[in-house]
SEGUMI-604810 format. One record per atom (N, C-alpha, C, CB): x, y negated, z negated. Coordinates in steps of 0.1 Angstrom, whole numbers. Atoms other than C-alpha are relative to their C-alpha. Glycine has a CB too. Layout:
BEGIN
<r><c1>X</c1><c2>Y</c2><c3>Z</c3></r>
...
//
This chain:
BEGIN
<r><c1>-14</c1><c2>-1</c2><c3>2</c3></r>
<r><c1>-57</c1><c2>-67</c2><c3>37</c3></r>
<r><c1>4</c1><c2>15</c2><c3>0</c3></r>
<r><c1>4</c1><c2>-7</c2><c3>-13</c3></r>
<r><c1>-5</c1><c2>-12</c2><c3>-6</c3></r>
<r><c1>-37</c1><c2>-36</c2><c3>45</c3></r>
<r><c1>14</c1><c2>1</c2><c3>-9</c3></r>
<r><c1>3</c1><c2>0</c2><c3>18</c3></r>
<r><c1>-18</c1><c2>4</c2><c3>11</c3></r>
<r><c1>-7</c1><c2>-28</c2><c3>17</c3></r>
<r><c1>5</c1><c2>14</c2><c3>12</c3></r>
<r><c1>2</c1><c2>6</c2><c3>-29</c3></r>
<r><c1>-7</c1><c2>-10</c2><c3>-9</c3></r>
<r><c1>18</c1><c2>-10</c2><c3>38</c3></r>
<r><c1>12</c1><c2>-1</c2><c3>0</c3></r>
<r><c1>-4</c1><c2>1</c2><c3>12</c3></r>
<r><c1>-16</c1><c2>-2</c2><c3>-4</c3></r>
<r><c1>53</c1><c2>-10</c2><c3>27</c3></r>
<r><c1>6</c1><c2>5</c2><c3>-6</c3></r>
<r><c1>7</c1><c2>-8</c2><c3>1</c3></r>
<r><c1>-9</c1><c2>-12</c2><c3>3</c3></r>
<r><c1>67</c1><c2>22</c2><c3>19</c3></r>
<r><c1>5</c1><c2>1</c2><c3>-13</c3></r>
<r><c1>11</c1><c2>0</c2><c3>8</c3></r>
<r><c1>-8</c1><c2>0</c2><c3>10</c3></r>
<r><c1>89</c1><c2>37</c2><c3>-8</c3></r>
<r><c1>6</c1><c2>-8</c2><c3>-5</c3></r>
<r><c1>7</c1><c2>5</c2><c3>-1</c3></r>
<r><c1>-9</c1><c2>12</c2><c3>7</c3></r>
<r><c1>109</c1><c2>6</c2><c3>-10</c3></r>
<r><c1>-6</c1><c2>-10</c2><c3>-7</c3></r>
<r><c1>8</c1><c2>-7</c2><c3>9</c3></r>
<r><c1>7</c1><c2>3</c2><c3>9</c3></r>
<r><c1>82</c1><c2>-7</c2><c3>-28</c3></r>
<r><c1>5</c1><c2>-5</c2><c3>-16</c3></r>
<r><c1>-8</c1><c2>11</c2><c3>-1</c3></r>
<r><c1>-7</c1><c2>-1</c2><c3>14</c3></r>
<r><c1>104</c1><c2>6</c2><c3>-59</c3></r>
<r><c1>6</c1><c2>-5</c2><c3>-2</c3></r>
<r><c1>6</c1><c2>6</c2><c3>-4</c3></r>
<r><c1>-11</c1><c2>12</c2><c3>-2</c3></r>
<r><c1>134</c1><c2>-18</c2><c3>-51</c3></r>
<r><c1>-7</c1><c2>-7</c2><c3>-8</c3></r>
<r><c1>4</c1><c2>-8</c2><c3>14</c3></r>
<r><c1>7</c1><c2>13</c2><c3>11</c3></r>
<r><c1>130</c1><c2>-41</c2><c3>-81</c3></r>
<r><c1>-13</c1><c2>-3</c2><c3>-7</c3></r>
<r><c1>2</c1><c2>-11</c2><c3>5</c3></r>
<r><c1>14</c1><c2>2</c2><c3>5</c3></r>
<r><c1>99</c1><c2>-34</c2><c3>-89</c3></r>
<r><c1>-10</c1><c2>-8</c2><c3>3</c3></r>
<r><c1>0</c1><c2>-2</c2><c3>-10</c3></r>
<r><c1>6</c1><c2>7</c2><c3>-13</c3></r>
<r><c1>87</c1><c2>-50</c2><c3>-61</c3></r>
<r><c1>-15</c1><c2>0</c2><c3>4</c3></r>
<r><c1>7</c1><c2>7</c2><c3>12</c3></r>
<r><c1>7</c1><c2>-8</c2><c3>-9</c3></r>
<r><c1>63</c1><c2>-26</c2><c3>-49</c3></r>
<r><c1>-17</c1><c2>-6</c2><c3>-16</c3></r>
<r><c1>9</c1><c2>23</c2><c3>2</c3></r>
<r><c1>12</c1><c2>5</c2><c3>13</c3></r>
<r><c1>40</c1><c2>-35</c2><c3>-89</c3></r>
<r><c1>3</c1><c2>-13</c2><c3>1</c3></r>
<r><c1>1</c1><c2>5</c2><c3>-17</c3></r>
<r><c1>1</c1><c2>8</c2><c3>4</c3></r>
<r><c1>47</c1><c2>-67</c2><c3>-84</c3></r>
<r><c1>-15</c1><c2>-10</c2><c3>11</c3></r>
<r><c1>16</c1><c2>-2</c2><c3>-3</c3></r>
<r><c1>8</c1><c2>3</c2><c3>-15</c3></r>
<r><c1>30</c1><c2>-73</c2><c3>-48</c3></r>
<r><c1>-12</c1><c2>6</c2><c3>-6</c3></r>
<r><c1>6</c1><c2>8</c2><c3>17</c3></r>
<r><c1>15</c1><c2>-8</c2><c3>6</c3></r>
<r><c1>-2</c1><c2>-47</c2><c3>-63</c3></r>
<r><c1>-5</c1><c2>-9</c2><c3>-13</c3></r>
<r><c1>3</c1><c2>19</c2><c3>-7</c3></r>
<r><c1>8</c1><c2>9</c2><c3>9</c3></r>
<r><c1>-7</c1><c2>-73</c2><c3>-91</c3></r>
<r><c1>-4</c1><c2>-13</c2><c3>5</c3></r>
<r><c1>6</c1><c2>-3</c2><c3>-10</c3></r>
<r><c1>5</c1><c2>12</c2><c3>-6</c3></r>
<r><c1>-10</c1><c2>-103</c2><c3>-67</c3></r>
<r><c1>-8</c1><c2>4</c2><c3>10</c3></r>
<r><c1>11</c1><c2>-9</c2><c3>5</c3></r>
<r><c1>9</c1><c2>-6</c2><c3>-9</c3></r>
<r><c1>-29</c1><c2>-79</c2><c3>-43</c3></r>
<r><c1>-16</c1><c2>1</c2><c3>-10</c3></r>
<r><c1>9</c1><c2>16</c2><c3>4</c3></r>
<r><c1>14</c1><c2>-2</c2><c3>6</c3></r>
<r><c1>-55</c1><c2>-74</c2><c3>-74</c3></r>
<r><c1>-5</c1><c2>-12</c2><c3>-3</c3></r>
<r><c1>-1</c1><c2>9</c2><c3>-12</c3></r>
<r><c1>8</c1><c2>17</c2><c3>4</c3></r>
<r><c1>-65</c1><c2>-113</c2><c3>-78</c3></r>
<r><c1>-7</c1><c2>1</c2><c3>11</c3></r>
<r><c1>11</c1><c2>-17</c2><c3>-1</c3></r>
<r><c1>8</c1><c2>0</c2><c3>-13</c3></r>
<r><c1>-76</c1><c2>-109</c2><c3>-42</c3></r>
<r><c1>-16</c1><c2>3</c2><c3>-4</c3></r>
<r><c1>6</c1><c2>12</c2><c3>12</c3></r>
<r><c1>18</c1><c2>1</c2><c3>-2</c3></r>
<r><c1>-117</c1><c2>-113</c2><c3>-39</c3></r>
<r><c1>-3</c1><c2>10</c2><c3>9</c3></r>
<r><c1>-7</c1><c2>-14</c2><c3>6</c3></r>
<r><c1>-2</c1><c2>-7</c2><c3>-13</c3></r>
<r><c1>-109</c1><c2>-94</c2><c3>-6</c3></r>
<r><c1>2</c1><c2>16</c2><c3>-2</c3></r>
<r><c1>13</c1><c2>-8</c2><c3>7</c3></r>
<r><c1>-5</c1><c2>-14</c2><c3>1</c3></r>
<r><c1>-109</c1><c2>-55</c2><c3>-4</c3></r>
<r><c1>15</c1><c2>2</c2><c3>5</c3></r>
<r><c1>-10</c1><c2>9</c2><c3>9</c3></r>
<r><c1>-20</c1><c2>-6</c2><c3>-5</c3></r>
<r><c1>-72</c1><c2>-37</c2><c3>-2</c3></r>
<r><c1>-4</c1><c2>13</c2><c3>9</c3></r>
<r><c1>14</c1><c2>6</c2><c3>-18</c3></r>
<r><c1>-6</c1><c2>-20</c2><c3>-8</c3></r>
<r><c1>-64</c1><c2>-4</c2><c3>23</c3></r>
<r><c1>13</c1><c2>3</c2><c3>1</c3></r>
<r><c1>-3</c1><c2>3</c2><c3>18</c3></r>
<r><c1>-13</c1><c2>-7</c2><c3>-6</c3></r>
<r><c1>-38</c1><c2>18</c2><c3>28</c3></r>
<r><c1>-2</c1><c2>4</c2><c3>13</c3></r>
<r><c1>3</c1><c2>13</c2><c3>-6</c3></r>
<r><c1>1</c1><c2>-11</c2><c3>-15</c3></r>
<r><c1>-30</c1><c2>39</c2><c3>57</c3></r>
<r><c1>7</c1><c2>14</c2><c3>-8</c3></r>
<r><c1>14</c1><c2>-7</c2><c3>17</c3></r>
<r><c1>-7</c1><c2>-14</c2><c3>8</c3></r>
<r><c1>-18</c1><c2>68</c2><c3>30</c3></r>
<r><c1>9</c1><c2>-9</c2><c3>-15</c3></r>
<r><c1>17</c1><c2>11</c2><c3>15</c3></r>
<r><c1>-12</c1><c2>5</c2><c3>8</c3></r>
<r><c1>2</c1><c2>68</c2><c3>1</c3></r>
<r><c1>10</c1><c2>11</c2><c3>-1</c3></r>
<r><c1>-5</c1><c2>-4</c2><c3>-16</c3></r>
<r><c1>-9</c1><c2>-6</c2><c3>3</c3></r>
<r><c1>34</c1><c2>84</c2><c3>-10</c3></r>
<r><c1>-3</c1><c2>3</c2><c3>-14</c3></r>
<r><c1>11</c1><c2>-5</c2><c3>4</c3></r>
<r><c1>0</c1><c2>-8</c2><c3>9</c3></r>
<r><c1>41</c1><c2>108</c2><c3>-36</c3></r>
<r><c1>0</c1><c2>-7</c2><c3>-17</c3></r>
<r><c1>11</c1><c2>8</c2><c3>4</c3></r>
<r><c1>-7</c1><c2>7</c2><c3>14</c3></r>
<r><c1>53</c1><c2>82</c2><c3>-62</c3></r>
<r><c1>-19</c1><c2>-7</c2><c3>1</c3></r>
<r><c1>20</c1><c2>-14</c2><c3>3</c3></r>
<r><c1>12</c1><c2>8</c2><c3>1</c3></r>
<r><c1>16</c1><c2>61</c2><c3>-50</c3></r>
<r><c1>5</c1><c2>-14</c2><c3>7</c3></r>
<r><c1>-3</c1><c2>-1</c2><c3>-17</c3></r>
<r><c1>4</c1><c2>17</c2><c3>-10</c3></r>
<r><c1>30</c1><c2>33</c2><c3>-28</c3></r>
<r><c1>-4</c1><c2>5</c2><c3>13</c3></r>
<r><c1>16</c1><c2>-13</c2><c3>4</c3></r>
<r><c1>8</c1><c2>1</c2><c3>-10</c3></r>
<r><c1>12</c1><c2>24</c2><c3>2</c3></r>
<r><c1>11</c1><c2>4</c2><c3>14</c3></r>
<r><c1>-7</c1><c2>-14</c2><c3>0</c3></r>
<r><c1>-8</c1><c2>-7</c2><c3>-3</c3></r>
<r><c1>29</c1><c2>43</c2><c3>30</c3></r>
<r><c1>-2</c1><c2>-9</c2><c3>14</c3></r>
<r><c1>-2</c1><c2>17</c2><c3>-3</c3></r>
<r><c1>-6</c1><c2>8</c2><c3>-3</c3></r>
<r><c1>52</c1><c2>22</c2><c3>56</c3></r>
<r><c1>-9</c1><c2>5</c2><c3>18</c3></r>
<r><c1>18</c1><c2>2</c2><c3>-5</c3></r>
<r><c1>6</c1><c2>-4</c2><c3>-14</c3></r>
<r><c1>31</c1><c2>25</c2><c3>93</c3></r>
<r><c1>7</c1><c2>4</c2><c3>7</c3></r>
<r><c1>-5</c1><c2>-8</c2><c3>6</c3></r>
<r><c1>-10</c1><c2>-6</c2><c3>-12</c3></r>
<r><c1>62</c1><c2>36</c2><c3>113</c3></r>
<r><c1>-3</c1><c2>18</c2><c3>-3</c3></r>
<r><c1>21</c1><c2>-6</c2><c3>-4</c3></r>
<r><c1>-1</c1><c2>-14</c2><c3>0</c3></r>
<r><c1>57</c1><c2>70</c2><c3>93</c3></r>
<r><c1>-15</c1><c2>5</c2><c3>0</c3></r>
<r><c1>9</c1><c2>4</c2><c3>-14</c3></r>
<r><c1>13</c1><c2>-8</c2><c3>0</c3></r>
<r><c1>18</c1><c2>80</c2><c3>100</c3></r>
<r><c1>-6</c1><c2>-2</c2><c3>12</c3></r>
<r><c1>-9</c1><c2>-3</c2><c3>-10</c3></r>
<r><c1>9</c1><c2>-3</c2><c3>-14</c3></r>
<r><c1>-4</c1><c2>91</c2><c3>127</c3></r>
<r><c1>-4</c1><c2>-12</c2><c3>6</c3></r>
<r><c1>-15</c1><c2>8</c2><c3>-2</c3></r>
<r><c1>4</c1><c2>17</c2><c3>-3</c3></r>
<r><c1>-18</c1><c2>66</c2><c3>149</c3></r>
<r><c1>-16</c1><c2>3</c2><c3>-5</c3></r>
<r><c1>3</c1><c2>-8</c2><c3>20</c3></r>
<r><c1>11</c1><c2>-3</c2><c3>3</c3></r>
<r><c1>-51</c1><c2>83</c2><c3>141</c3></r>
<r><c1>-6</c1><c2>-2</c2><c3>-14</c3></r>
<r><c1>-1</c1><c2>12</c2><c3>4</c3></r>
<r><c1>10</c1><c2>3</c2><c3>13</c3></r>
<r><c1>-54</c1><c2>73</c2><c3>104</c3></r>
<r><c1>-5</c1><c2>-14</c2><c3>-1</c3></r>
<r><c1>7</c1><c2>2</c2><c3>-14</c3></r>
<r><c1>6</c1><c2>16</c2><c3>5</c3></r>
<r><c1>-77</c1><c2>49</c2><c3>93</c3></r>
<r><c1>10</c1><c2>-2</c2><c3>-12</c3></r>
<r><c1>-20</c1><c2>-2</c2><c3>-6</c3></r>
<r><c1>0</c1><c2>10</c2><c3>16</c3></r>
<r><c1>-76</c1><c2>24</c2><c3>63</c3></r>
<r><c1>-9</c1><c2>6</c2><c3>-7</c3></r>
<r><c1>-5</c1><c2>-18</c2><c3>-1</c3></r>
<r><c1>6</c1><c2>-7</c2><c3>13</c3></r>
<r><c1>-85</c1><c2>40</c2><c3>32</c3></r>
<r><c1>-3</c1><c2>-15</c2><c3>-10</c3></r>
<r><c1>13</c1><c2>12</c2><c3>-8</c3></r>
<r><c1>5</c1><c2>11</c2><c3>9</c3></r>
<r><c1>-100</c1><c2>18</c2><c3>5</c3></r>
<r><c1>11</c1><c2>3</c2><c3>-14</c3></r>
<r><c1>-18</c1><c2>2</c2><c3>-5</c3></r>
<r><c1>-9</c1><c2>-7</c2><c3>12</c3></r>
<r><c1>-71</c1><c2>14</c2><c3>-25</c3></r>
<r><c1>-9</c1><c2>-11</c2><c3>-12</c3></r>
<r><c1>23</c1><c2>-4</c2><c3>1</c3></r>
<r><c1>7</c1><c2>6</c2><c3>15</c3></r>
<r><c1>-88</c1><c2>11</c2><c3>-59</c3></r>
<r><c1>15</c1><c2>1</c2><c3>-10</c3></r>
<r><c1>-17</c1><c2>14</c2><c3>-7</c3></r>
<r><c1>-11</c1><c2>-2</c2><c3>6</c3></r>
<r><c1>-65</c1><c2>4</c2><c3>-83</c3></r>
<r><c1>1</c1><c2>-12</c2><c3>-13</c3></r>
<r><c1>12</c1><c2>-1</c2><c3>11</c3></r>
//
């Protein structure tokens, strides 16, 4: 699984609400980056050259 959707994460508290149904998963999580605040950063805005990072969390 790949979390990847941007600042707007923060909208309603959205962004912690998806990272607590993301940590029941059995399944490893990745990014492709994070942003400054710490959400998983939106694939339109990064290289095509980054991998998936492993998100511990």
């Amino acid at each position: 699984t790949i979390a990847a959707w941007g600042t707007h994460g923060a909208h309603l508290d959205r962004g912690a609400q998806v990272k607590r149904l993301l940590a029941t998963l059995k399944a490893p999580v990745f990014h492709l980056g994070l942003s400054k605040e710490g959400h998983p950063k939106h694939p339109l805005y990064i290289a095509y050259q980054q991998l998936p990072e492993p998100w511990e969390f």
